[in-house]
C-alpha positions as a Markdown table, in Angstrom:
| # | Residue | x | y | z |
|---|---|---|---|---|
| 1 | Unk | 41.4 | 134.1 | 21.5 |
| 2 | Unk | 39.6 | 135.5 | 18.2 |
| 3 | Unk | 36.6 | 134.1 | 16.4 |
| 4 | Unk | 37.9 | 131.1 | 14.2 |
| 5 | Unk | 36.7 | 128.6 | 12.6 |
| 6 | Unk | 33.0 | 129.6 | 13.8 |
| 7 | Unk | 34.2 | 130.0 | 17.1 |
| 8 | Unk | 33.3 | 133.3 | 18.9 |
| 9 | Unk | 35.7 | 134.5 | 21.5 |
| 10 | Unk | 33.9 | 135.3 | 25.0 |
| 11 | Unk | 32.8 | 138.7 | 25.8 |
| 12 | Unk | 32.2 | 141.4 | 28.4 |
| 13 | Unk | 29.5 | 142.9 | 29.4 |
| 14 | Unk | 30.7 | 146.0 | 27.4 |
| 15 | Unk | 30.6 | 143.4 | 24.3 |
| 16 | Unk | 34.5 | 143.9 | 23.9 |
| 17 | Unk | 36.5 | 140.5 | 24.0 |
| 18 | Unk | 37.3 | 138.8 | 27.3 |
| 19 | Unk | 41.1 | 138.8 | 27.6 |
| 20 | Unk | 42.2 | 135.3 | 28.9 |
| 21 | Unk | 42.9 | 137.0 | 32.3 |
| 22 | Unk | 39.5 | 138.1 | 33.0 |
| 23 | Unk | 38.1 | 134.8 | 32.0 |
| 24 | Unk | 40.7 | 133.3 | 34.3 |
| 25 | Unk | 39.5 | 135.7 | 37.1 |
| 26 | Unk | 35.9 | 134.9 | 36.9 |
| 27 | Unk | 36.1 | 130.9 | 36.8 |
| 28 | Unk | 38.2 | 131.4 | 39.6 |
| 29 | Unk | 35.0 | 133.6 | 41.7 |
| 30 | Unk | 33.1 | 131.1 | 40.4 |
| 31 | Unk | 35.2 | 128.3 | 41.9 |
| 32 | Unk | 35.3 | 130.4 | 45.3 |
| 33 | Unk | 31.7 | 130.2 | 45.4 |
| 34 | Unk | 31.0 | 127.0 | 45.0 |
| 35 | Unk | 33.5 | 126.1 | 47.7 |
| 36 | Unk | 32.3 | 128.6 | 50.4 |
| 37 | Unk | 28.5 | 128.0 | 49.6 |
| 38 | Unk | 29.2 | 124.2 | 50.0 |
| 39 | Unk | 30.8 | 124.8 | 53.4 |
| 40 | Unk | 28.1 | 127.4 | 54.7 |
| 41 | Unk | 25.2 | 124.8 | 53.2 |
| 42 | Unk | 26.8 | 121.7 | 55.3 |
| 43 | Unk | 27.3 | 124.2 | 58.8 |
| 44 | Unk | 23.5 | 124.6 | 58.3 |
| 45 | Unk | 22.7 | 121.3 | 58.1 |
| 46 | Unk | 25.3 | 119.0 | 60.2 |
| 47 | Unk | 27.2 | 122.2 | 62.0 |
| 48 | Unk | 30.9 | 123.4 | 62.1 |
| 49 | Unk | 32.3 | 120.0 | 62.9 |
| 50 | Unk | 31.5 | 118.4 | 59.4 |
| 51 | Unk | 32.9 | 121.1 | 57.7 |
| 52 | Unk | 36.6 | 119.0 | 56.0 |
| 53 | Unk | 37.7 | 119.6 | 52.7 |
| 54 | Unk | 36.5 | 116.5 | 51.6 |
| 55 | Unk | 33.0 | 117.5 | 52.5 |
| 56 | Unk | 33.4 | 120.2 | 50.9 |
| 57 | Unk | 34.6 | 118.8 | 47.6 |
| 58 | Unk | 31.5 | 116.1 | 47.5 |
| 59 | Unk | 28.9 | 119.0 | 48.1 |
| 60 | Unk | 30.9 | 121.9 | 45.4 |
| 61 | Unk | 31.8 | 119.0 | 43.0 |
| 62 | Unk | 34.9 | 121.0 | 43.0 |
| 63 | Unk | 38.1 | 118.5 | 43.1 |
| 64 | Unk | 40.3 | 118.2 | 46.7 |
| 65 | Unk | 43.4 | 119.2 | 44.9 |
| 66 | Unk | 41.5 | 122.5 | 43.7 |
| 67 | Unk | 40.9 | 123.4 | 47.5 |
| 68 | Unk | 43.6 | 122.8 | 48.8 |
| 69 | Unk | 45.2 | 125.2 | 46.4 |
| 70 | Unk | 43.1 | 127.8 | 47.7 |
| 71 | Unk | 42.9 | 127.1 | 51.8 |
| 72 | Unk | 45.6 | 124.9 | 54.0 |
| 73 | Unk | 43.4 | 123.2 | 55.8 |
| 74 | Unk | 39.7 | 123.1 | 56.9 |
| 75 | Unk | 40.5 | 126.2 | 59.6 |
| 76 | Unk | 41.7 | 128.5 | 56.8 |
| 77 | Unk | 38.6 | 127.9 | 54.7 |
| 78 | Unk | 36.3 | 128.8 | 57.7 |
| 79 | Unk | 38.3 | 131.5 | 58.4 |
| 80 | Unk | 37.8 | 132.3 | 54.9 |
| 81 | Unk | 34.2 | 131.9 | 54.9 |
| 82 | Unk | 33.8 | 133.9 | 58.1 |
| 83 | Unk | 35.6 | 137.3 | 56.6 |
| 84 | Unk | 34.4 | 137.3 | 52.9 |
| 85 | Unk | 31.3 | 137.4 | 53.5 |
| 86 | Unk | 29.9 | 140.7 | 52.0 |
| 87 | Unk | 25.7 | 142.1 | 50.9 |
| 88 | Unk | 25.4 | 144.4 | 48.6 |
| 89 | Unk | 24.0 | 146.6 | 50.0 |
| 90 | Unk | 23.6 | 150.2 | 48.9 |
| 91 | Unk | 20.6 | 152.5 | 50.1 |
| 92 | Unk | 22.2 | 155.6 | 48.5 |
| 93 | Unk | 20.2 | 156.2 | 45.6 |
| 94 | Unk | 16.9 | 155.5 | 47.3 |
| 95 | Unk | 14.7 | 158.0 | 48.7 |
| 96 | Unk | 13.7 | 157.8 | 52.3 |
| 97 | Unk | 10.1 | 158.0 | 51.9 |
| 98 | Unk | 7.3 | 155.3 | 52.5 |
| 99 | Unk | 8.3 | 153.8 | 49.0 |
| 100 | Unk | 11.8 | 154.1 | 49.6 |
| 101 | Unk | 11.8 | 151.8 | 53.0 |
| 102 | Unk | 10.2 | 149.7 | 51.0 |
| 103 | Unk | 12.8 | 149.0 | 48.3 |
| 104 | Unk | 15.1 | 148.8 | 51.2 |
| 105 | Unk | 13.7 | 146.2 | 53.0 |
| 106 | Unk | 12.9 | 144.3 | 50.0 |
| 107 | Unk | 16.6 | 144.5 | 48.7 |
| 108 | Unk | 17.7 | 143.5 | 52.2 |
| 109 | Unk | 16.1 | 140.5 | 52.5 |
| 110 | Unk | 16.6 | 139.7 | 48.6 |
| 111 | Unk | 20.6 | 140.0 | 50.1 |
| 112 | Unk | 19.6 | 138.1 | 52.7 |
| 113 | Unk | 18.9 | 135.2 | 51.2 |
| 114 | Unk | 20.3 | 135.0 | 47.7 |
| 115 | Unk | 24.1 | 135.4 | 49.3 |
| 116 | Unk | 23.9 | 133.4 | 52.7 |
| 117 | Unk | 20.4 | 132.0 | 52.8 |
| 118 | Unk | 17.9 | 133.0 | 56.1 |
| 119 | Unk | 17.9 | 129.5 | 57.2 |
| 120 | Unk | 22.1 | 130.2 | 57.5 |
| 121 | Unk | 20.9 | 133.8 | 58.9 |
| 122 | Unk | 19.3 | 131.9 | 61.4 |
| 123 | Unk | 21.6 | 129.3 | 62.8 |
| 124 | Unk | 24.5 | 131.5 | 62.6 |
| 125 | Unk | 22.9 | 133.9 | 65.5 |
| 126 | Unk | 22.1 | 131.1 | 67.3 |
| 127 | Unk | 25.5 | 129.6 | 67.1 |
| 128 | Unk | 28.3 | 130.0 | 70.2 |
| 129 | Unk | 31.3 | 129.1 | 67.6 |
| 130 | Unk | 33.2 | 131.7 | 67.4 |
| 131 | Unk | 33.8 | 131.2 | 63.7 |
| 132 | Unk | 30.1 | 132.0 | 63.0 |
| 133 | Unk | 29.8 | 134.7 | 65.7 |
| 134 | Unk | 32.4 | 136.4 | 63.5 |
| 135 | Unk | 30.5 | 135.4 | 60.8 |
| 136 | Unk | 27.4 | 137.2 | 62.1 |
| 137 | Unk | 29.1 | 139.9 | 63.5 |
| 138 | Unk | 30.9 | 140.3 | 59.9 |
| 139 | Unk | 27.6 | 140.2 | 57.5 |
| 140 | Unk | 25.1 | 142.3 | 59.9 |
| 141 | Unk | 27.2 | 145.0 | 61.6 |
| 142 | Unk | 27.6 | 146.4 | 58.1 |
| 143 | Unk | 24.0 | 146.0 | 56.7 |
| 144 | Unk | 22.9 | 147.7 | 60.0 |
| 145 | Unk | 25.2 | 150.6 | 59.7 |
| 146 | Unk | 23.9 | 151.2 | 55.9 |
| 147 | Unk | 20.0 | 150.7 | 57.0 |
| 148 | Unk | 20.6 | 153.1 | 60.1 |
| 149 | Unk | 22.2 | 155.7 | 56.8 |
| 150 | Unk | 19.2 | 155.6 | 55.0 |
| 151 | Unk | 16.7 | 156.3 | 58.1 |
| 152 | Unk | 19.1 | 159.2 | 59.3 |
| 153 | Unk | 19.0 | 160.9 | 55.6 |
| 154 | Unk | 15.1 | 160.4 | 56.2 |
| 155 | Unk | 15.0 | 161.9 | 59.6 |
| 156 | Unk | 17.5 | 164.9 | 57.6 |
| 157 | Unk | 14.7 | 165.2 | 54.9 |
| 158 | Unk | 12.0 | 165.6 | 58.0 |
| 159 | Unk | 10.5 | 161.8 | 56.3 |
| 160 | Unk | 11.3 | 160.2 | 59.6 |
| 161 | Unk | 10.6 | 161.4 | 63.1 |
| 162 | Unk | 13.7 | 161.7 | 65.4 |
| 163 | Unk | 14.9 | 159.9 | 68.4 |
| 164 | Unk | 14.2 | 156.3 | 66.8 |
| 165 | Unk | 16.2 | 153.7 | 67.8 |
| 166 | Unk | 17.3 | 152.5 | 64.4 |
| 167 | Unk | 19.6 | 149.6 | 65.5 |
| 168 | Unk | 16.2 | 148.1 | 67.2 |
| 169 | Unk | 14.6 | 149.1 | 64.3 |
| 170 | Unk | 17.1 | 146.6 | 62.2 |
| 171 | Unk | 16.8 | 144.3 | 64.3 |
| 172 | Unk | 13.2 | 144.1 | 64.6 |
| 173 | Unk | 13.6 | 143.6 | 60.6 |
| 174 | Unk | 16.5 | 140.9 | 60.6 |
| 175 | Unk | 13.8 | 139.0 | 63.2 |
| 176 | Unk | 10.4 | 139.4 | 61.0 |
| 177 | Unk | 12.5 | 138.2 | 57.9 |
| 178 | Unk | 13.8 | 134.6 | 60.1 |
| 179 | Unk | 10.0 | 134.5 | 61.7 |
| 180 | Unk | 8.7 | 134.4 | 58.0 |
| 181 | Unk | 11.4 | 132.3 | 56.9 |
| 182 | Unk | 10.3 | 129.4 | 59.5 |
| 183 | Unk | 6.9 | 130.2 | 59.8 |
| 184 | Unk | 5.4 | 131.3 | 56.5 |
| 185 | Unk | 3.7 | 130.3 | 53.6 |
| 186 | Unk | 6.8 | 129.2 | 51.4 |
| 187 | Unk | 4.8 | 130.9 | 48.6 |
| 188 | Unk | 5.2 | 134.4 | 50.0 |
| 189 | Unk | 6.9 | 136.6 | 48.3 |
| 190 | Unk | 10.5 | 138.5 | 49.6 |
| 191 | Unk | 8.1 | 141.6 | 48.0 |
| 192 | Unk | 4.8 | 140.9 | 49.6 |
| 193 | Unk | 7.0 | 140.8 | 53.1 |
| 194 | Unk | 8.7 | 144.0 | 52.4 |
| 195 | Unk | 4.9 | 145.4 | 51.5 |
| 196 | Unk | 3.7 | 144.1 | 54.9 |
| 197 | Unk | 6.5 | 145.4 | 57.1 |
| 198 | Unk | 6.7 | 148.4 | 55.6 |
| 199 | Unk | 3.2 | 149.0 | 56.6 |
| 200 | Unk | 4.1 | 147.8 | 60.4 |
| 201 | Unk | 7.0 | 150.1 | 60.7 |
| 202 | Unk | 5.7 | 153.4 | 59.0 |
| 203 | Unk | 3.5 | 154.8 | 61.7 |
| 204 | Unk | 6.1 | 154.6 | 64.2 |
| 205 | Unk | 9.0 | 156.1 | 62.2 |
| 206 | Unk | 7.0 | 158.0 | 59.8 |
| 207 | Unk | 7.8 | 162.6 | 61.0 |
């Protein structure tokens, strides 16, 4: 499509015009997310066994006949859900210093909650389904593998003593972020957390 008529064609981010492809591509994502957030929000509030496509199509306000394009059945979309699942997360760039774990921990739990939500966080570790367990196991194996890279290149740089249990370490993180989630001022900030457990943590990793 060209601008006619006072009509501007969309564009990329790069300002050139969106072929009809890439516009196709992106309402589709958008359509995806709709669908799984729908699903993940009604598992956190009535659990696995409300989770049917027509559920799903009242809460997304996407149409029945739209899903079931996408998924056969209500098992294939929670199958779905459980392996596409994926945080941004990328430490690379940041520098493992007492600033650095800061910006780490505050872009984890910004990830956190912006793509599943701590409240989900929270009853999908204390789920026995073994579609969540997957789910769990799918969304935090990952983000503890890139937060154990980013103390290792500290412990490298001589930042970060040696011998610490970084997986505990993670952990100890994932739990403070679900403590503050149920317990805390809702007016706290995901940055004034990060500030406060970055304090906690330093004297027992710092070299």
């Amino acid at each position: 499509m060209t601008a006619h008529d006072g009509i501007t064609a969309p564009r990329g981010d790069d300002g050139a015009p969106m072929r009809g492809a890439q516009r196709h591509g992106q309402r589709r994502e958008r359509t995806d997310g709709k669908i799984l957030r729908a699903a993940l929000d009604i598992i956190i509030a009535q659990g696995i066994g409300a989770v049917t496509i027509e559920a799903v199509a009242r809460r997304s306000g996407v149409a029945k006949t739209t899903i079931y394009r996408r998924y056969a059945n209500r098992e294939d979309l929670i199958h779905h859900l459980t392996s596409t699942i994926v945080l941004p997360l990328d430490f690379d760039d940041v520098e493992p210093t007492h600033a650095g774990l800061r910006t780490v921990l505050c872009h984890i739990v910004d990830c956190f909650d912006d793509r599943i939500g701590l409240t989900a966080v929270g009853v999908v570790l204390s789920s026995s389904n073994d579609h969540l367990r997957a789910l769990a196991d799918g969304v935090l194996r990952p983000a503890c593998e890139r937060f154990c890279a980013f103390l290792t290149r500290g412990v490298d740089a001589g930042t970060y003593r040696r011998g610490l249990d970084m997986p505990f370490l993670f952990r100890t993180v994932l739990g403070s972020m679900l403590a503050c989630k149920a317990l805390g001022d809702p007016r706290d900030s995901h940055e004034a957390w990060a500030s406060h457990m970055t304090e906690l943590l330093w004297p027992a990793i710092r070299a």
